[in-house]
Backbone bond lengths (Angstrom), bond angles and torsions (degrees), N, CA, C in turn:
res aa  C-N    CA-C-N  psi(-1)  N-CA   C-N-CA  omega(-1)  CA-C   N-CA-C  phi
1 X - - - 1.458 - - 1.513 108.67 -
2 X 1.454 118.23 138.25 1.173 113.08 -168.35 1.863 100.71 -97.96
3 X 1.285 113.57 176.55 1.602 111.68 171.82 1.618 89.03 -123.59
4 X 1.751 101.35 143.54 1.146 114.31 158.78 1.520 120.90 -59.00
5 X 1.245 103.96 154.25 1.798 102.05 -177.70 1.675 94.47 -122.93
6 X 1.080 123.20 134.54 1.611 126.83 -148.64 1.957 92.69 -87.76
7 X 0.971 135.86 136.89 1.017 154.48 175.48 2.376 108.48 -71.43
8 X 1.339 99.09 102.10 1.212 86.88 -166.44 1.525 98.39 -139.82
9 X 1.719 109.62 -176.69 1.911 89.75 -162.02 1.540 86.82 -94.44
10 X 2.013 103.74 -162.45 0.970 98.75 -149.08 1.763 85.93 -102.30
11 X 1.356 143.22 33.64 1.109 156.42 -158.89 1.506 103.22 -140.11
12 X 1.288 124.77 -39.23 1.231 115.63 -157.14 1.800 116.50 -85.28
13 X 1.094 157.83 -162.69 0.985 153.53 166.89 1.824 129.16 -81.92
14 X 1.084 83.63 127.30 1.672 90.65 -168.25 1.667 122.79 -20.04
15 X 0.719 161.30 -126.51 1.112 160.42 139.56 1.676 113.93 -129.76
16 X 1.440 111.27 -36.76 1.320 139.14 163.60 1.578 127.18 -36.90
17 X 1.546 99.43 -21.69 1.458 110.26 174.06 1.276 98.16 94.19
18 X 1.292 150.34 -44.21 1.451 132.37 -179.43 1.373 132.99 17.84
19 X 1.756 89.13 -67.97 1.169 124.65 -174.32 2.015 113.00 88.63
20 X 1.723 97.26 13.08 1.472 114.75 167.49 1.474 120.33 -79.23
21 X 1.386 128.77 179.78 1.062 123.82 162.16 1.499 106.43 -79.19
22 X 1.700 110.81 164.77 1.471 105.71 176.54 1.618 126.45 -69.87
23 X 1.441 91.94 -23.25 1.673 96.74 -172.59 1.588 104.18 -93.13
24 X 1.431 126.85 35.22 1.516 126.09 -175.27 1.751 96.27 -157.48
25 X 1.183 110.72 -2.19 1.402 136.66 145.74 1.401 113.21 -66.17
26 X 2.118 87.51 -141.66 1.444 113.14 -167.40 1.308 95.50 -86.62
27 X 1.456 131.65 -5.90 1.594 112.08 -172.84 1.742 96.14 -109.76
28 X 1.233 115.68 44.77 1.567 136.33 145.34 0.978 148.39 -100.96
29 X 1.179 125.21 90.52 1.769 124.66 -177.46 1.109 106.31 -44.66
30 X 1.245 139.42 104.96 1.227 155.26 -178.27 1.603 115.79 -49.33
31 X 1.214 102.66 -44.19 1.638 118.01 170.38 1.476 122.93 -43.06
32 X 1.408 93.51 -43.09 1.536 109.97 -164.13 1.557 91.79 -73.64
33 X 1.241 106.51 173.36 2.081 124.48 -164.84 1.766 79.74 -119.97
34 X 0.951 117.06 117.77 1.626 108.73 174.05 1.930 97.55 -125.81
35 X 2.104 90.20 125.51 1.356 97.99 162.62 1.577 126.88 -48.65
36 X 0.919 116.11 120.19 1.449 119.26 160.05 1.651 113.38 -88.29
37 X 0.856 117.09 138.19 2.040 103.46 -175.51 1.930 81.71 -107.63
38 X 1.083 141.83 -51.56 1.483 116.69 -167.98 1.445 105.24 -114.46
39 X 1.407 109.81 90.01 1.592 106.97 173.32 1.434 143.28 -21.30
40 X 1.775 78.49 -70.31 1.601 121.68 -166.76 1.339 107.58 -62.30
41 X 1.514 132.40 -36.37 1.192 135.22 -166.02 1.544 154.66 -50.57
42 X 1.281 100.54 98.64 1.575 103.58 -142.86 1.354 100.99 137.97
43 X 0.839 99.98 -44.40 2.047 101.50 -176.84 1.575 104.28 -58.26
44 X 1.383 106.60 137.20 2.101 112.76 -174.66 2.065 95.40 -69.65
45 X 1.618 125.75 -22.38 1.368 110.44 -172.68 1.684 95.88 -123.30
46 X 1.208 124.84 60.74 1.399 134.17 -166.98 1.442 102.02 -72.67
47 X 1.211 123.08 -56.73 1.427 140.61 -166.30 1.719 102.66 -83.46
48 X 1.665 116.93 -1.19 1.109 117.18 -174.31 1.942 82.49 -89.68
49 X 1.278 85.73 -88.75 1.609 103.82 170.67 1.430 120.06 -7.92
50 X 1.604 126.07 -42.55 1.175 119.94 153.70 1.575 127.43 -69.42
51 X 1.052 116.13 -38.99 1.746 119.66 171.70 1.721 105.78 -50.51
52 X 1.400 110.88 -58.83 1.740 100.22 158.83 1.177 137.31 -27.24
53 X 1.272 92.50 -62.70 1.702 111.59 -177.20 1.584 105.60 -59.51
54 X 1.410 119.34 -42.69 1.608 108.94 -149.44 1.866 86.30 -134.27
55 X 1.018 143.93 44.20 1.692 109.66 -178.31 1.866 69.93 178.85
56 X 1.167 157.61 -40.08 1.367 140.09 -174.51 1.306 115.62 -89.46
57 X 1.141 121.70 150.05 1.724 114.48 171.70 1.734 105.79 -105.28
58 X 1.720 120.32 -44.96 1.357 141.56 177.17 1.660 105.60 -89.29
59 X 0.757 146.16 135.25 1.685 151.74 155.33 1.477 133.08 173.30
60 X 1.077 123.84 122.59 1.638 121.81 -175.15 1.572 96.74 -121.92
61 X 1.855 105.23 156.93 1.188 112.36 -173.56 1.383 112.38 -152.74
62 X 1.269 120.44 92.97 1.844 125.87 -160.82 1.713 93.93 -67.31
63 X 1.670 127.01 140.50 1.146 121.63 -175.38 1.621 77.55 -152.81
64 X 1.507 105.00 153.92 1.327 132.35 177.25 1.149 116.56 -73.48
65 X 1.321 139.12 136.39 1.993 131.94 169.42 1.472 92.17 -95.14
66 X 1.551 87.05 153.01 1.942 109.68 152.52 1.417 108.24 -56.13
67 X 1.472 131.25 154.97 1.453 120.61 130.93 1.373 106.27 -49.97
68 X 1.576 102.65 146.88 1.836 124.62 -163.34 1.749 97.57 -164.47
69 X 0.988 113.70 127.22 1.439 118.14 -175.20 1.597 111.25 -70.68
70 X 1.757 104.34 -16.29 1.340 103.21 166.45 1.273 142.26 -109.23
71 X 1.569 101.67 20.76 1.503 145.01 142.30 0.983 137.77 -72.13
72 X 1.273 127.74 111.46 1.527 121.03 -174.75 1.550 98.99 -75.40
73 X 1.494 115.66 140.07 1.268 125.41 162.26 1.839 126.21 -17.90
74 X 0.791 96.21 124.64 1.897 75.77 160.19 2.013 106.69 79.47
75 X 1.394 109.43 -27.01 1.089 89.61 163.25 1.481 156.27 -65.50
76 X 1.184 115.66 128.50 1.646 106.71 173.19 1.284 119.70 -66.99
77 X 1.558 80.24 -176.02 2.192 94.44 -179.79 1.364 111.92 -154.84
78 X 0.718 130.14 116.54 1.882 125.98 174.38 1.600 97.08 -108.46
79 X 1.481 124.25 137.82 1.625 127.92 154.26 1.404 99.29 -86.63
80 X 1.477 84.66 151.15 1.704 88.67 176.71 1.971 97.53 -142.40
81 X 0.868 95.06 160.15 1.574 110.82 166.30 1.871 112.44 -64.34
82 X 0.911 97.86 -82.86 1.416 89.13 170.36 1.801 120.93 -139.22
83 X 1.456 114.19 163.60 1.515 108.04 172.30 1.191 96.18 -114.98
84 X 1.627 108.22 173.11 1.593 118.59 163.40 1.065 112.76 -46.99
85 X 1.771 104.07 143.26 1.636 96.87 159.58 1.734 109.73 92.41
86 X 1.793 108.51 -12.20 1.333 84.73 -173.21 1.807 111.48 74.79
87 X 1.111 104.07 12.15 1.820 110.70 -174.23 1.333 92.65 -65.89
88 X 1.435 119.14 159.03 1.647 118.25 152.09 1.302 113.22 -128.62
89 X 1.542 117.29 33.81 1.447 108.88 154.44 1.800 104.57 172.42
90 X 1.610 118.24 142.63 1.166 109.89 -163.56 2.159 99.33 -132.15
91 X 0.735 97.09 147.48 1.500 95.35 161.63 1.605 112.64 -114.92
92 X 1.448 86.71 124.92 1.855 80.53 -176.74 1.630 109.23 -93.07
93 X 1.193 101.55 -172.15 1.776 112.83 -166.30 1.720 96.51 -90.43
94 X 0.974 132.50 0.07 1.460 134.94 167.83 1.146 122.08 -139.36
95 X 2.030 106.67 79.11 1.084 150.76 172.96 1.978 98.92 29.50
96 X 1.518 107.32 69.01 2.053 97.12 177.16 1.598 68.63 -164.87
97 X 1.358 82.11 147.15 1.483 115.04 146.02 1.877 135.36 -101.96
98 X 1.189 118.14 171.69 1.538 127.77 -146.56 1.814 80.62 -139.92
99 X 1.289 102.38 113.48 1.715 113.39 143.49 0.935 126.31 -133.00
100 X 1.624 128.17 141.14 1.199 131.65 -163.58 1.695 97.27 -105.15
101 X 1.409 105.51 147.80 1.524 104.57 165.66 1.413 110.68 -87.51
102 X 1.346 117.61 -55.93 1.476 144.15 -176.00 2.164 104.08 -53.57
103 X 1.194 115.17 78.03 1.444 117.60 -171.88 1.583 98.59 -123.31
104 X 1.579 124.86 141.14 1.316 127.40 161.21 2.024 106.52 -49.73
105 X 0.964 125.85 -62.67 1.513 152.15 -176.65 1.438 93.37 -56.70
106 X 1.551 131.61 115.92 1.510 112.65 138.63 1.724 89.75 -165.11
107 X 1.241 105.18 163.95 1.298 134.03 -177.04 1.734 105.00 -73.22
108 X 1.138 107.07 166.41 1.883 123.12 165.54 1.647 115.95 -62.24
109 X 1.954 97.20 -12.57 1.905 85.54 172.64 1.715 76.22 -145.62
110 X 1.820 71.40 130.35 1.908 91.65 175.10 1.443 106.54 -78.19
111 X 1.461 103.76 -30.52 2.070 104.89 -165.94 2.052 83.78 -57.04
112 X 1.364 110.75 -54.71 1.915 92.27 -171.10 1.291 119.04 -62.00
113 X 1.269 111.75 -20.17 1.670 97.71 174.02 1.194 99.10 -87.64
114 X 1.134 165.90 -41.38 1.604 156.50 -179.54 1.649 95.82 -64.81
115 X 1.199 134.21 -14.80 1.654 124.96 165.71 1.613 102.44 -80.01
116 X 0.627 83.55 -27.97 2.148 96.57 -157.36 1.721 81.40 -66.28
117 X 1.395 98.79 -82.58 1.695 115.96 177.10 1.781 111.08 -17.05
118 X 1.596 113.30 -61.11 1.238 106.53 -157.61 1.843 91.55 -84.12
119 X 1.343 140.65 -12.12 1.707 144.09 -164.68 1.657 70.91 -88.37
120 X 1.241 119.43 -73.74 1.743 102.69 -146.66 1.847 113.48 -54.33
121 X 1.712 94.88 -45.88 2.107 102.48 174.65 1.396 92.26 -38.02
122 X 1.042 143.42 -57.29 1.592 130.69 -134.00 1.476 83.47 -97.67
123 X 1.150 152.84 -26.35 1.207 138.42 172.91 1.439 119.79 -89.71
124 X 1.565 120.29 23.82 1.231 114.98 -176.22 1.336 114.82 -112.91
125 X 1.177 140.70 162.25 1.585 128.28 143.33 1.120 134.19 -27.68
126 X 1.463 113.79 124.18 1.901 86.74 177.82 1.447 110.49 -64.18
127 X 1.145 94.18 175.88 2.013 122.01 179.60 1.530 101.37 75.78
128 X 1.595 110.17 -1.87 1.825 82.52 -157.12 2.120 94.13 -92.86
129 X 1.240 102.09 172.96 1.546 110.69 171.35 1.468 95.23 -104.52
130 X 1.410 97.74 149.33 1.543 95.13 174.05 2.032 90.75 -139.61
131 X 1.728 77.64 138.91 1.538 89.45 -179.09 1.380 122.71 -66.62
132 X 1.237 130.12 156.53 1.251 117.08 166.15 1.427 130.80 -57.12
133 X 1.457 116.04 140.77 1.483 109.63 -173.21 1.517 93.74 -109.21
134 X 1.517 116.81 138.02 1.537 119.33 146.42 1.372 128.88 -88.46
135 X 1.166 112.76 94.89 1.688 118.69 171.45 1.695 115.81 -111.78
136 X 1.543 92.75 140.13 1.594 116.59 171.81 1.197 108.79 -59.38
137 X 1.360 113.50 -43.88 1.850 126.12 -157.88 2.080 82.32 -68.76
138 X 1.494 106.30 118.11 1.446 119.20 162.08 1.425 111.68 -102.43
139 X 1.325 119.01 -2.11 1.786 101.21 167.05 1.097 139.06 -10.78
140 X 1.414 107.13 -56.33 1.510 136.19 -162.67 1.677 102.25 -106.23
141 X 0.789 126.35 92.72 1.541 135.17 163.56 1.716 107.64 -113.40
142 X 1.820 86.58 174.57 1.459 112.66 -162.52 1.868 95.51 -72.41
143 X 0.967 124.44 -31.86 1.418 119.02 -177.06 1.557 92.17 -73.78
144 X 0.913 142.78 -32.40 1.908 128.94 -157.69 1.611 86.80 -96.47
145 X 1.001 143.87 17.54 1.759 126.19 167.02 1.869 112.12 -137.13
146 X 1.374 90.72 -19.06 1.710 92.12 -169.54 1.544 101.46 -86.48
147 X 1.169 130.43 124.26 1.564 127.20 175.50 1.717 104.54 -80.50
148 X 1.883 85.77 129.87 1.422 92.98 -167.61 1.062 115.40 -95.62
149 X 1.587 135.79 54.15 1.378 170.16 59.16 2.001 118.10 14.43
150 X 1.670 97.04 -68.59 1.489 104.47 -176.59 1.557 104.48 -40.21
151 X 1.736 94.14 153.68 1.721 113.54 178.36 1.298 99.71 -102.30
152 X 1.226 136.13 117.21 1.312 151.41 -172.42 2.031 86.98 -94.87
153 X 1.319 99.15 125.56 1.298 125.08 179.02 1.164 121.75 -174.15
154 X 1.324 125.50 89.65 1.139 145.01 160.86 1.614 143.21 -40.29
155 X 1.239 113.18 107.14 1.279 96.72 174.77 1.452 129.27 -109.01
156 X 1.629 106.84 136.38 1.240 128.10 -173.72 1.526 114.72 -60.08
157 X 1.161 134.33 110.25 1.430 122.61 167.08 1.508 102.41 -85.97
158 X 1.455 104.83 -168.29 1.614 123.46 -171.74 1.498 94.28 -126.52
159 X 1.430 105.99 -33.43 1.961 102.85 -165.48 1.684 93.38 -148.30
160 X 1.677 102.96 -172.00 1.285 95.58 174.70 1.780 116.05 -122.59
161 X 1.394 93.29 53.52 1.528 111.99 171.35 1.545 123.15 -42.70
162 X 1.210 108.39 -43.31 1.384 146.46 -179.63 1.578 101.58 -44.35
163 X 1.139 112.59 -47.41 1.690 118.97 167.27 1.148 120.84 -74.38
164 X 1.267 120.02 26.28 2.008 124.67 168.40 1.250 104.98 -115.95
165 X 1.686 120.78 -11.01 1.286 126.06 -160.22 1.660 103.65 -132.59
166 X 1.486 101.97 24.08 1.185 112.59 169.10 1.845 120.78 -86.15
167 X 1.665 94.65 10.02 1.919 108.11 -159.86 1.415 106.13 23.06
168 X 0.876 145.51 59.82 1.850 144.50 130.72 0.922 101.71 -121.36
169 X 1.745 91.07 118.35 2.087 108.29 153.01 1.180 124.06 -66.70
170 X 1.479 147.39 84.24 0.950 157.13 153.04 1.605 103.78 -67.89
171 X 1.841 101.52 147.24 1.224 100.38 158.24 1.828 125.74 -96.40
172 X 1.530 99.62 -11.95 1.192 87.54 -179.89 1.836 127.83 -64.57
173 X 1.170 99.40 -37.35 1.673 114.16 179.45 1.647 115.78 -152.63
174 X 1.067 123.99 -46.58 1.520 125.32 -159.83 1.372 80.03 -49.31
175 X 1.130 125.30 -103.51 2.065 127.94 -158.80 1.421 122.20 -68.60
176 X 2.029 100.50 45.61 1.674 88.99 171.35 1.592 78.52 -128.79
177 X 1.068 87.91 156.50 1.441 101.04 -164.61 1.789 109.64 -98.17
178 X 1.702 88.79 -34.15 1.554 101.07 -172.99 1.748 107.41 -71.32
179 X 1.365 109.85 -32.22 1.922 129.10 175.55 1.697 94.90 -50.69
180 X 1.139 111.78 -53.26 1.850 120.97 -155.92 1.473 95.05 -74.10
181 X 1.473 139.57 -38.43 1.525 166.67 -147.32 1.825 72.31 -87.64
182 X 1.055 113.39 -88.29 1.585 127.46 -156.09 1.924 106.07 -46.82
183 X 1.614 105.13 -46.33 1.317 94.86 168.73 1.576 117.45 -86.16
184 X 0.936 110.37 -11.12 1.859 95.04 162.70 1.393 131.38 -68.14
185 X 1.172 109.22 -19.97 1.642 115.61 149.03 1.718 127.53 -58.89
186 X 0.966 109.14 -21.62 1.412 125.44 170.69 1.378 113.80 -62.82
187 X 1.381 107.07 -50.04 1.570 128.85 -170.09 2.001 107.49 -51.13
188 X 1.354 118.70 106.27 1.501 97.57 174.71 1.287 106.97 -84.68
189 X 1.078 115.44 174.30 1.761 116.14 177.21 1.350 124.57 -73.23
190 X 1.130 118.44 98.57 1.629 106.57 176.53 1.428 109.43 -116.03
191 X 1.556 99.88 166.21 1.434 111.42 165.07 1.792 117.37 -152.46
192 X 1.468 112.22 123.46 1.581 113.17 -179.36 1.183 114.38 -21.29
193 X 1.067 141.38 165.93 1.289 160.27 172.47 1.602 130.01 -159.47
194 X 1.167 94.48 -2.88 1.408 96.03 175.99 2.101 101.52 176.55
195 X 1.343 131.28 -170.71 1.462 126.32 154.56 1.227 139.94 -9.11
196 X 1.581 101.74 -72.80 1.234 153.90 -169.90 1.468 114.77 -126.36
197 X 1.558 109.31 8.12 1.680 86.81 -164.92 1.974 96.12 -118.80
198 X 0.788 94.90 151.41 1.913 102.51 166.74 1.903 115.97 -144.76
199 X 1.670 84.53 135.77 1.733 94.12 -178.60 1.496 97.79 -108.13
200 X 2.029 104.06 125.65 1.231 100.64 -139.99 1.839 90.33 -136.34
201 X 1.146 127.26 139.55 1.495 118.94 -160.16 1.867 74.49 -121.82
202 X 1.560 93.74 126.83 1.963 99.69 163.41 1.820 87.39 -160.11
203 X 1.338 85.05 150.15 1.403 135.24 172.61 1.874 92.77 32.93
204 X 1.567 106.15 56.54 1.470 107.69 -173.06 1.375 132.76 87.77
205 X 1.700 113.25 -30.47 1.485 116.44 -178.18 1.688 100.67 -91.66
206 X 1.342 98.80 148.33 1.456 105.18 167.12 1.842 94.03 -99.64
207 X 1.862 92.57 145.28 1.843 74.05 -167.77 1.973 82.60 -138.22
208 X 0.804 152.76 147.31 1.790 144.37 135.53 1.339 107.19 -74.26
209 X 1.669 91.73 123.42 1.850 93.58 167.19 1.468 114.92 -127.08
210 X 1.033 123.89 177.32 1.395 102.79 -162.73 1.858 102.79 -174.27
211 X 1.321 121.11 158.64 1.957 112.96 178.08 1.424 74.56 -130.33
212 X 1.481 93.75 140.59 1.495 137.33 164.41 1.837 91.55 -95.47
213 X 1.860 94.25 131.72 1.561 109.41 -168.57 1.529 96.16 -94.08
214 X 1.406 115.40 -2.39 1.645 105.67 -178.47 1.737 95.60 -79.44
215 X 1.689 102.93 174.63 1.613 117.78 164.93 1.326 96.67 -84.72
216 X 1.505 99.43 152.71 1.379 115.82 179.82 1.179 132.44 -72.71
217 X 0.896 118.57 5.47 1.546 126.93 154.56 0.943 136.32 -75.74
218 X 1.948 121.51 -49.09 1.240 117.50 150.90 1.806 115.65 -72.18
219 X 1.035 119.13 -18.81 1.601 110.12 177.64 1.953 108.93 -60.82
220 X 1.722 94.22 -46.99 1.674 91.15 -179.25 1.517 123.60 -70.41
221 X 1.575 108.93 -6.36 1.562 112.78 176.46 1.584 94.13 -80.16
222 X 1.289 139.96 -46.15 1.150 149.64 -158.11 1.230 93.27 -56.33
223 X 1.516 124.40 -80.50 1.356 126.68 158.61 1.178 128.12 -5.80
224 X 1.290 117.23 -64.41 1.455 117.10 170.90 1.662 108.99 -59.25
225 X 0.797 135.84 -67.61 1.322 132.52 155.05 1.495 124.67 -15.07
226 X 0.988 126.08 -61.05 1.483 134.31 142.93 1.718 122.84 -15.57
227 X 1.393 70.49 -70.08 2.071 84.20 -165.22 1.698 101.66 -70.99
228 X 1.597 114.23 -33.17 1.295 97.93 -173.56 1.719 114.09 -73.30
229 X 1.347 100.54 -8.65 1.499 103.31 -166.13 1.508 98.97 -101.83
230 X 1.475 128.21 5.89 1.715 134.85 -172.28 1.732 114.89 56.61
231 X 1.567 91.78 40.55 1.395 96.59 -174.14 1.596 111.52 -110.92
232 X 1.124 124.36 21.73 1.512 125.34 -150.62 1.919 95.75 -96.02
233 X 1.173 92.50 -26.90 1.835 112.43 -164.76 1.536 99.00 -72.11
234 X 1.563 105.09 133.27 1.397 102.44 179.81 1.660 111.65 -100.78
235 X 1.281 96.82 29.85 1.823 115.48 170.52 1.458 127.85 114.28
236 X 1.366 116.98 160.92 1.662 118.27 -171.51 1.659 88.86 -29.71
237 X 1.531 103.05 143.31 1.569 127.13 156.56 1.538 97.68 91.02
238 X 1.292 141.08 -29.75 1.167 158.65 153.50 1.452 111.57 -21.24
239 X 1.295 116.81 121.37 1.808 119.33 151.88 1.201 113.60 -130.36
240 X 1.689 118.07 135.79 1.316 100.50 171.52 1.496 101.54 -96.56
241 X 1.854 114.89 147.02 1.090 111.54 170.04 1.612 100.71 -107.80
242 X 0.594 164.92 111.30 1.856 174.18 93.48 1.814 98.42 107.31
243 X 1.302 92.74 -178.12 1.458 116.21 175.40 1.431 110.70 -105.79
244 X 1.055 107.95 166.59 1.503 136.11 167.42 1.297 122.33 -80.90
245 X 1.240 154.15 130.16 1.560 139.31 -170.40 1.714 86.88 -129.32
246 X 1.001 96.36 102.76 1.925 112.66 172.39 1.648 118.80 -163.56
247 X 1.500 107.32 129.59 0.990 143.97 -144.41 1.327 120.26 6.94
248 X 1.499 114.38 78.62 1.272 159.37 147.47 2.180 91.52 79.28
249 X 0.964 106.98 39.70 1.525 126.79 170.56 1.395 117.42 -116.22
250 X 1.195 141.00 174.16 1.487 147.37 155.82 1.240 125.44 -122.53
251 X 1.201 126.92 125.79 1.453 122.52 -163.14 1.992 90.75 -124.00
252 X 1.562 111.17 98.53 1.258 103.27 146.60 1.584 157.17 -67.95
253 X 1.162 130.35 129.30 1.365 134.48 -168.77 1.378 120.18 -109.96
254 X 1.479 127.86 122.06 1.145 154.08 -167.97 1.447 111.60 -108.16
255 X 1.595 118.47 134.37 1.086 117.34 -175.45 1.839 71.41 -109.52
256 X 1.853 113.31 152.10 1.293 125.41 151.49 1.539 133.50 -173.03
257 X 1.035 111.70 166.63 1.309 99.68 -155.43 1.349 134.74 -25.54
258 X 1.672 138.63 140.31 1.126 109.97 -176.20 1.690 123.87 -69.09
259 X 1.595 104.59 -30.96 1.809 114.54 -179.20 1.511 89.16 -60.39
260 X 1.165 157.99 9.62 1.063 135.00 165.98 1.415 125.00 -70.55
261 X 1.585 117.90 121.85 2.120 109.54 -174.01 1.159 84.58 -96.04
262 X 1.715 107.08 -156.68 1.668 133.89 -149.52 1.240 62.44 -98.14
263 X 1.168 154.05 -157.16 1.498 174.93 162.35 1.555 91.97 78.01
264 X 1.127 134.50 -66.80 1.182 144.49 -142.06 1.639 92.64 -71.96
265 X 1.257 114.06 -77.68 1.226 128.68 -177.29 1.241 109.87 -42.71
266 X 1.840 130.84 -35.09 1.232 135.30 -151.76 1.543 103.05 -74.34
267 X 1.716 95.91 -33.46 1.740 102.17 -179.75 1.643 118.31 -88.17
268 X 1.269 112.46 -0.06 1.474 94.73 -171.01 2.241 80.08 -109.20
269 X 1.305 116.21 -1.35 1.279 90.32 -175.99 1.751 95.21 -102.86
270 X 1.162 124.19 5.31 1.486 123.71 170.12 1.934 90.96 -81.39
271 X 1.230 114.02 -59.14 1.718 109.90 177.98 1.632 106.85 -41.51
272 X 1.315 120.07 -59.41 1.061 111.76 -166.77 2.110 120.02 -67.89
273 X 1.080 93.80 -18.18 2.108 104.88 173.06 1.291 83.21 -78.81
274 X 1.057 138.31 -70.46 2.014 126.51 -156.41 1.219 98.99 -47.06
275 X 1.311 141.62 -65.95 1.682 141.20 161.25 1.179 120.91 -30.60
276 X 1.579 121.35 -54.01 1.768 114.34 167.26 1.296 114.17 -70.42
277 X 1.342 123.27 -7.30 1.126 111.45 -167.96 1.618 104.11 -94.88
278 X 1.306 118.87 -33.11 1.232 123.61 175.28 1.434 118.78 -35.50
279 X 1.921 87.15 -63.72 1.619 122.63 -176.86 1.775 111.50 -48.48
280 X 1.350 92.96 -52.38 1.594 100.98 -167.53 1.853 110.52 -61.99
281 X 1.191 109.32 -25.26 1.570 129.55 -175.19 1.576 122.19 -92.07
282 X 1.304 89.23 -1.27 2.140 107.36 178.70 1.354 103.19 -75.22
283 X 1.161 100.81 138.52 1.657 115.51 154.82 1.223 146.22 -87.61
284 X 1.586 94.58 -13.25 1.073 94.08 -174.16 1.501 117.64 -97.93
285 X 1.638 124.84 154.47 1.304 135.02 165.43 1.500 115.25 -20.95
286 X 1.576 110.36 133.56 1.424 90.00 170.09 1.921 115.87 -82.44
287 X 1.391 104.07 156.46 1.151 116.35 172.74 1.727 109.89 -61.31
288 X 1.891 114.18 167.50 1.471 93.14 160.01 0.808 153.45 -78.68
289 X 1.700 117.41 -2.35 0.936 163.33 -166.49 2.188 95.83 -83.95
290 X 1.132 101.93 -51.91 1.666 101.74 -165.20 1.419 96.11 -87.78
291 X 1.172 124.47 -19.11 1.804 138.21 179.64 1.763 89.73 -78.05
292 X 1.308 137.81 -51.84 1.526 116.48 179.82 1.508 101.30 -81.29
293 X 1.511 132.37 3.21 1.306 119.82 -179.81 1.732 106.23 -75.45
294 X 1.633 87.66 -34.48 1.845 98.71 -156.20 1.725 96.09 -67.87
295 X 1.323 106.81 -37.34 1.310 104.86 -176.71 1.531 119.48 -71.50
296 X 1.187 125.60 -15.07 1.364 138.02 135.00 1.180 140.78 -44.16
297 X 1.687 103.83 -44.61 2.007 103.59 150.79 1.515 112.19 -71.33
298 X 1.420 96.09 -36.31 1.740 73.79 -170.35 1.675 137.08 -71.68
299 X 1.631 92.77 -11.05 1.694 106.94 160.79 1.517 109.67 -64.05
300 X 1.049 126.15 -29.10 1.690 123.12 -177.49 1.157 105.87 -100.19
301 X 1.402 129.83 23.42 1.575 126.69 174.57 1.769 98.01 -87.01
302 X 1.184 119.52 127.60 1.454 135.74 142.64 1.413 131.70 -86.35
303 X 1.335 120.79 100.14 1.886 119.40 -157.47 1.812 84.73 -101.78
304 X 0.979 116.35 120.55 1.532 155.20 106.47 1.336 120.01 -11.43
305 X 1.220 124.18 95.30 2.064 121.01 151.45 1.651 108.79 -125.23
C-alpha cells in the first residue's frame, strides 16, 4: 500500500517533518548544486561566519557540535579562515577538528560544505589534510551539527603563525616556516572595532568594514534611511563607499581617516549602529525621498559568491 505524499507549495514546509522548506527538501533534485543566497541563517554567529568567509584573511573560531552519530563524542571544532595547502579540513592530534571556510572548491551552499568539512575531519586520520569536497547532497549542513547554544567569537590573528602550532608535519605548509613567512605578508593589519566591525589598513587606505546581522532587505531600507537623512557617514573625513552583498547579508565599507586607531574608530562605529539600529527597527514606509536613497545604495552594492 502506498501513502499519499500531501501536495504542498514549493515555499512551504516539507511535509517530512524537517521542518525545511519543500523545495530544499524532498521537492529537490538532489543532483542539482542549488544556490543558496543566505547560508548561514539560523546560525547564533551568522554574521560572524560571514566576516570569515569574506572580510578576514587570519582568524579561528572554537564553536561547540550537537551530539551527531557521526561525531565522535567529546569532539571539538575550531573554524578557521584558512589551512595550508588550501586544505579544507584537518583532524588534529588532540581529539578537534580544523575547517576552513575560505576553500578554492565549494558548492552554491557554503553552510553544506562546512557540514561536509566538519563529517569528513572527524572521519579522518589524524595529521591528515583533507581536501575540499564539492557535494550537491546538502543533508548535512552547518545548522544540523553546530549547537545553537555555542558563542561564536572569533579570533583575530595578525599572521598565520597559528599554523606551526598546529603539531602536524606536513610537507605542504604546516612545518615550513619560510610558506607561513610568505603568507604573513598577505595579512593586512586589522583590529576589531566593534561585532562585526574591523579597522583595516590595505594597500594604504585605512577603510572599516563590517556585516550587518540583519537580511538584506531590511538592512538596505535602513540605508536608505540613513543616506536620506546624511547619516550613512561614520564621521568628518569619512566616505562611505557601498556594501558588499554576500551571503544574503551586507557588509559596509568605509574609507577614513588614516590617524584613525582601534579606539577612535571603535567609537564612531558604536555611533554609527545606534543610527542603524534605529533605522533598521522603523516601521514606517519609506518616504520618496528614502525610496531614491535606497536606489542609491543599491548602485554601490557589490554581490559576492
Amino acid at each position: 500500500m502506498t501513502q499519499d505524499i500531501p501536495v504542498v507549495g514549493q515555499r512551504e514546509p516539507c511535509p517530512c517533518g524537517s521542518a525545511k522548506r519543500y523545495k530544499n527538501c524532498h521537492g529537490r533534485d538532489r543532483n542539482v548544486d542549488v544556490f543558496v543566497a543566505r547560508p548561514f541563517e539560523g546560525i547564533n554567529g551568522e554574521a560572524e561566519l560571514v566576516a570569515m568567509l569574506e572580510l578576514l584573511a587570519s582568524a579561528t573560531c572554537e564553536v561547540t557540535l550537537r551530539a551527531n552519530a557521526a561525531i565522535p563524542n567529546g569532539l571539538k571544532a575550531t573554524i578557521v579562515t584558512l589551512l595550508p595547502g588550501g586544505a579544507g579540513a584537518l583532524r588534529t592530534d588532540d581529539d578537534r577538528v580544523l575547517v576552513a571556510l575560505q576553500t578554492q572548491a565549494h558548492s552554491s551552499d557554503r553552510s553544506a560544505d562546512l557540514g561536509r568539512a566538519i563529517i569528513n575531519a572527524a572521519a579522518a586520520p589524524v595529521g591528515e589534510f583533507i581536501a575540499p569536497m564539492v557535494s550537491t547532497n546538502q543533508e548535512i549542513r552547518a545548522q544540523d551539527l553546530l549547537d545553537p547554544a555555542t558563542a561564536f567569537s572569533p579570533v583575530v590573528h595578525t599572521d598565520f603563525q597559528w599554523w606551526l602550532d598546529l603539531g602536524v608535519a606536513d610537507p605542504k605548509l604546516a612545518d615550513d616556516r619560510e610558506a607561513v613567512e610568505d603568507m604573513n605578508t598577505s595579512v593586512a593589519p586589522v583590529s576589531r572595532v566593534g561585532d562585526t566591525a574591523f579597522l583595516v589598513t590595505l594597500s594604504g587606505r585605512t577603510q572599516v568594514r563590517m556585516v550587518l546581522s540583519d537580511a538584506e532587505g531590511p538592512a538596505t531600507d535602513a540605508f536608505a534611511r540613513l543616506i536620506a537623512a546624511s547619516g550613512e557617514s561614520l564621521g568628518d573625513g569619512c566616505k562611505w563607499l557601498g556594501n558588499f552583498r554576500t551571503c544574503g547579508l551586507l557588509a559596509p565599507v568605509w574609507d577614513v581617516p588614516p590617524e584613525w586607531d582601534a579606539d577612535t574608530a571603535r567609537t564612531h562605529v558604536a555611533r554609527f549602529m545606534h543610527r542603524y539600529q534605529d533605522a533598521v527597527t522603523s516601521s514606517e514606509v519609506l518616504t520618496s525621498a528614502q525610496r531614491q536613497a535606497r536606489a542609491t545604495a543599491v548602485g554601490k552594492f557589490v554581490t559576492l559568491r
